[in-house]
Each structure stands twice: as structure tokens, then as C-alpha cells.
C-alpha positions in Angstrom: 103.9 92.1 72.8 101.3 92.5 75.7 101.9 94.7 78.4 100.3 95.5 81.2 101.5 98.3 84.0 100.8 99.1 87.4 101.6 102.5 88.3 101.2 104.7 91.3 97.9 107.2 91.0 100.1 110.5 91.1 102.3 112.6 88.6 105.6 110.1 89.0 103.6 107.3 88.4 101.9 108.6 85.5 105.2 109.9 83.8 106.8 106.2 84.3 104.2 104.9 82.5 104.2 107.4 80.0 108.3 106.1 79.4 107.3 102.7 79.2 104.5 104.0 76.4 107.2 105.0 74.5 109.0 102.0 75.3 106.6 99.4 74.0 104.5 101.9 71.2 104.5 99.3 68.6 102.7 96.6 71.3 99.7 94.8 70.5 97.8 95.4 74.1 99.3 98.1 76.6 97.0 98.1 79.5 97.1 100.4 82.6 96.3 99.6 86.2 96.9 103.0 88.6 96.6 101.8 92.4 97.9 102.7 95.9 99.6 100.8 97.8 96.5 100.0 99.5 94.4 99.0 96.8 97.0 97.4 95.0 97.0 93.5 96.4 92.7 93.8 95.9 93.4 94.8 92.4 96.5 92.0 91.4 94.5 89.2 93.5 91.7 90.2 91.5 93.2 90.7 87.7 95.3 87.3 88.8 93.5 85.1 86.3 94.5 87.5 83.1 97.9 88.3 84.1 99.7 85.1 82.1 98.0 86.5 79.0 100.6 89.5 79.2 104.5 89.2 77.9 105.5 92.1 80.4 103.6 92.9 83.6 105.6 96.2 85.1 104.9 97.4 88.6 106.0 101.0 89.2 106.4 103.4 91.7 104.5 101.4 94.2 106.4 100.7 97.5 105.2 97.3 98.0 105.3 95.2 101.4 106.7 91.8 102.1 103.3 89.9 101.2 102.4 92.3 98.2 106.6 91.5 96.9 105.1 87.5 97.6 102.0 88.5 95.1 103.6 90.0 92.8 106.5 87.9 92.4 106.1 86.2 88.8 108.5 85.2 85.6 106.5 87.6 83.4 106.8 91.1 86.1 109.1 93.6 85.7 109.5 95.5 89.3 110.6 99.4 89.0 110.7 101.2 92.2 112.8 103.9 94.2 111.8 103.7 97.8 113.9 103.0 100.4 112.2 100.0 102.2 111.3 98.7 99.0 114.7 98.2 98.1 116.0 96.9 101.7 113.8 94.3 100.9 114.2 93.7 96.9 115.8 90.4 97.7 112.4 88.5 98.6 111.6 88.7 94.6 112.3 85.3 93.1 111.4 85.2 90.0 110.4 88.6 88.8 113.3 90.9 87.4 113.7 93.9 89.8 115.0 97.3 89.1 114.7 98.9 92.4 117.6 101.8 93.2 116.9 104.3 95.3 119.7 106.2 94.8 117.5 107.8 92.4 114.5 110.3 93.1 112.2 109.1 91.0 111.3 106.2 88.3 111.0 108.8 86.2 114.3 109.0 86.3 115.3 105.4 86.5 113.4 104.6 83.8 115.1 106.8 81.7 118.3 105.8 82.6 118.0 102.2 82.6 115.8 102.4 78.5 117.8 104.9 77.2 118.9 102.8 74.7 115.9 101.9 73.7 114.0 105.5 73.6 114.2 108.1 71.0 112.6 110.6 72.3 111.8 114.1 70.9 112.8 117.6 72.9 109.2 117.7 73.9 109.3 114.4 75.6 112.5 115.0 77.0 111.2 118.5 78.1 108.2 116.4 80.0 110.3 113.7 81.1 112.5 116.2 83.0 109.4 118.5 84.5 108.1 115.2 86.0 111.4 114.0 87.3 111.5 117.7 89.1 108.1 117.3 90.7 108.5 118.1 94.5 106.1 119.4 96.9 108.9 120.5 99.2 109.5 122.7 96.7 106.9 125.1 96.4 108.4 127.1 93.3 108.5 124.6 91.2 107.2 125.3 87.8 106.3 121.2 87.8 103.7 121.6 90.5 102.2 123.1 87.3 101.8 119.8 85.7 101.0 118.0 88.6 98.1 120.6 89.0 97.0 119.4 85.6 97.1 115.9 86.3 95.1 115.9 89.4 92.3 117.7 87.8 92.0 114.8 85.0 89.2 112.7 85.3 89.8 108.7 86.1 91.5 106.8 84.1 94.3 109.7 84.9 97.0 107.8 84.4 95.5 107.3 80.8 94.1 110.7 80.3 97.6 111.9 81.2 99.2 109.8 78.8 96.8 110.7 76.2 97.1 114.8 76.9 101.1 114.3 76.8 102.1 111.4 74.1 104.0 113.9 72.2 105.6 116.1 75.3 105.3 118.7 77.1 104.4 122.4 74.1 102.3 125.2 75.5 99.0 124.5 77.8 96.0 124.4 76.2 93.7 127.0 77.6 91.8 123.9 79.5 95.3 123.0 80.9 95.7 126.4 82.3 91.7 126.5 83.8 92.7 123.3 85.0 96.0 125.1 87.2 94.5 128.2 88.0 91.2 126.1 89.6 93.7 123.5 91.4 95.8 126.8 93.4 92.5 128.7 93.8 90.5 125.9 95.6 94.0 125.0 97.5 94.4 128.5 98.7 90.7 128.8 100.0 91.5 124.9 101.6 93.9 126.7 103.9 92.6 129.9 104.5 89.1 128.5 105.6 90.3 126.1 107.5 93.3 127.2 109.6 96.7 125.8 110.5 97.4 124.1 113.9 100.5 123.5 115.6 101.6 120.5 118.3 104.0 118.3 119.5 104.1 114.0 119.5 107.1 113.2 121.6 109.5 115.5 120.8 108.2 115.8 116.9 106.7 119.3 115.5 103.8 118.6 114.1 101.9 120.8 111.8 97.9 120.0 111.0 94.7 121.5 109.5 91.6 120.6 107.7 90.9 119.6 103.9 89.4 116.8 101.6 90.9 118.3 98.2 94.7 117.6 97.6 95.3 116.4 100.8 99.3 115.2 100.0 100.1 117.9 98.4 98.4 120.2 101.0 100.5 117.8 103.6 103.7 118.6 102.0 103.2 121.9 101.3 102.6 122.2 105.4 105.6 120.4 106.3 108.2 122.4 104.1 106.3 126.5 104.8 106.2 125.2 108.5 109.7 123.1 108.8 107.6 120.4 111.0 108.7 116.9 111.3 105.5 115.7 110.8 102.1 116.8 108.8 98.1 115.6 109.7 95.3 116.3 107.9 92.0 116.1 108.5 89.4 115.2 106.4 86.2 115.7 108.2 83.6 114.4 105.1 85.3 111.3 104.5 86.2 111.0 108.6 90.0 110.2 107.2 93.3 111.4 109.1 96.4 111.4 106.6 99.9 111.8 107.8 102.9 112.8 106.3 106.6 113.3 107.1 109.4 115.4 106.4 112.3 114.3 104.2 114.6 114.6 107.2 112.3 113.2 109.8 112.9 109.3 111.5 109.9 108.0 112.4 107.4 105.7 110.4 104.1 107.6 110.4 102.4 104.2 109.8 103.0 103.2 113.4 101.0 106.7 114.4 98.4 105.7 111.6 98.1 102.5 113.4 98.0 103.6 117.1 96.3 106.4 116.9 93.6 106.0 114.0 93.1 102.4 113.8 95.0 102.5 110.1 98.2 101.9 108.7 100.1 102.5 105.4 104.0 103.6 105.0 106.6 105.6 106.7 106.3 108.2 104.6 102.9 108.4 104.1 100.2 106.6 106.2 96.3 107.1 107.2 93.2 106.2 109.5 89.9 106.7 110.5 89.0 109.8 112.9 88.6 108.3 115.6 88.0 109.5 119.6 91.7 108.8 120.5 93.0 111.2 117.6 90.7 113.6 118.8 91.9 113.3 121.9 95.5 113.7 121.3 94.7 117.1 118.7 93.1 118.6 121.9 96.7 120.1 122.8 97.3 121.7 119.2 97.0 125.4 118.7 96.3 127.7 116.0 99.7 129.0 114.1 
């Protein structure tokens, strides 16, 4: 067979892919795509005159919008996906077959549960399998942020370098590995102690900012669960970018902020924009922590 996957560019992502390696080991073509959810409909419009060459075409972990669920709607496409909205709005798929639950954390997860008849996998595997399933940023003990330390610091493909570093599961680090964690909590350290933390208010939401261009979600996260805000913003003064994040426990859709505020957009977890003079405006009001 010939399969083809779209996965999300971070450690969940990765690790659902990794499953469906296992899956399909004994296929003829296995090729990778790892997008956003902004760069994905560029990317599928663009690949659209290769994608009846492939048996299977599995989209995974990507939180996909009404027109990018009309895109990707095809006999041959597996959907796999946890989010919320994603699934409110699983019933616009037509034709492709759709395992979207998100009464599970991750596709990690889903994907184990759904192919476990299928998989015979080894304790190493099932050792990985289980770190990556764990992966939190809320949680800022656990030993998984490790991994995901690892696979931010792999150059692009990463989704295919990870795969290629973990095939076989999850032994000791190799002493590159552990370089590779050490440098990723060093330069996040100096991120926030150069650049300072900043406290506000929009409506009657905490929010929690600073500066940084290097791990900006995870520094997000990280921000919103040591600081119990509602709602994260970071700052990326190179690129000009404003990210924002929210808590698990938080109501509104950051993607109408991203909108309003930065001229951008994205998801109501996760959203971004450009820096622009009404952003600035607003951050005028935040104080140091």
C-alpha cells in the first residue's frame, strides 16, 4: 500500500505518526507531510494532483476548519483528531472515514486504541507511545517534556527525524539527545529571565505576557500554568508575531483576540497576528510580575 500522512509539527503529531509507521511498516511508499493548521490547505491544494496515487491519506492531529474539512474530504482519507470543535463539526465529512473523539487527550492515544489489534509493539514502543501520550505543558514535571525537548531541537523534516531517532522505542538518550535537552531548558531559562514577565487584564481575563522567539508554545503554556492566567501572549519582536494561548479552563476563543487585535486569526486554543499599533496599545496597561 501507499500512504501518505499529515500530521501536526509538534511531539503528538509526530508520535501519531510514528503509530501509523508501525501500522503500515510493510508499505510500499509512506510519505510524511507535517503542517499547521495554517499551512495546511496551501500544502493539500498544492499536493492535490498526487493525492489519488496514495491507498490511505491520514490527517492527524490537525484541528481542521469547515473549508479545510471541505478539502480534505476524499474516499481515500482517513481523518484522526481529538479537538473539540473538530469533532462538533465531524459531521461535514462525506466521504472520508473519521475517527475524531475527543474524549481522549491525544491521538496518541486514539490511535493506539482504535489499532491495537493491528500493532505488536515491543516495551520500548510501548514505553514511547505512553511518554508521548503524557506530554503536557501544564505540567511542568513531566519527565515527557524531556522528549518534546528533543524533538524540537531536530532539524526539518522533524516529524521524520523523530521517527527515524525512535523506530524502535524509547532506551537511554544518546549523549546528543541529552545536549539536545540540556540546550532546549538552558536557552528557555535565559528566554524568560532576559526578557521579563508582564501581567494585565482583557475584560475580566488574567493575562500573563513576555517576550521570546524560541519555543514560543511551550514558553505560552509554561506562563499560563506557573502564573494561573486565563490567557498567555507572547511577543516575538524579530519576526513582529503576537501568539496567544489559553488556559485549559478558560472560555474564550483567543482567535477572536488574534483577529481584533493583531490583524490574525487561528484557533481557540491557540491563535496569532502581526504586532501591530493597536496591540501595542492595549499592552500599555501591563506590568512587570
Amino acid at each position: 500500500m501507499n500512504i501518505q500522512v499529515w500530521t501536526d509539527t509538534d511531539l503528538h503529531g509526530a508520535g501519531g505518526a510514528l503509530i501509523l509507521r508501525w501500522l503500515y511498516k510493510n508499505s510500499e511508499a509512506f510519505n510524511i507531510n507535517d503542517v499547521t493548521e495554517s499551512t495546511f490547505s496551501g500544502r493539500f491544494k498544492g499536493a492535490e494532483q498526487s493525492l489519488n496515487h496514495y491507498d490511505r491519506i491520514f490527517i492527524v492531529d490537525l484541528d481542521l476548519n469547515k473549508d479545510q474539512i471541505k478539502l480534505a474530504d476524499r474516499d481515500n482519507v482517513v481523518v484522526i483528531d481529538t479537538h473539540h470543535k473538530h469533532c462538533v463539526n465531524k459531521h461535514l465529512y462525506k466521504k472520508s472515514k473519521i475517527i475524531i473523539d475527543d474524549s481522549y487527550y491525544s491521538c496518541v492515544a486514539l490511535i493506539q486504541e482504535k489499532f491495537k489489534s493491528h500493532l505488536n509493539l515491543t516495551e520500548p514502543q510501548l514505553k514511547l507511545i505512553n511518554m508521548v501520550s503524557e506530554y503536557d505543558w501544564y505540567k511542568s514535571n513531566n519527565e515527557s517534556l524531556k522528549l518534546n525537548a528533543i524533538y524540537y531541537n531536530l532539524n526539518s523534516p522533524k516529524t521524520e527525524n523523530f521517527i527515524s531517532n525512535f523506530y524502535n522505542g524509547l532506551e537511554e538518550f544518546t549523549i546528543e539527545q541529552k545536549n539536545s535537552i540540556k540546550l532546549f531548558f538552558k536557552k528557555f531559562k535565559e528566554q524568560i529571565n532576559s526578557n521579563g514577565i508582564f501581567k494585565g487584564k482583557i475584560k475580566d481575563y488574567k493575562v500573563i505576557a513576555s517576550f521570546g522567539d524560541y519555543a514560543v508554545g511551550e514558553l505560552a503554556h509554561f506562563l499560563l500554568s506557573k502564573y494561573s492566567a486565563d490567557i498567555s501572549i507572547i511577543v516575538n519582536t524579530k519576526a513582529k508575531t503576537v501568539s496567544f494561548r489559553k488556559s485549559k479552563e478558560c472560555n474564550v476563543d483567543v482567535s477572536f483576540l488574534a483577529k481584533k487585535l493583531c490583524d490574525g486569526g487561528g484557533h481557540a486554543s491557540a491563535a496569532g497576528g502581526k504586532l501591530t499599533n493597536q496591540f501595542a496599545s492595549l499592552t500599555k496597561q501591563f506590568t512587570p510580575c
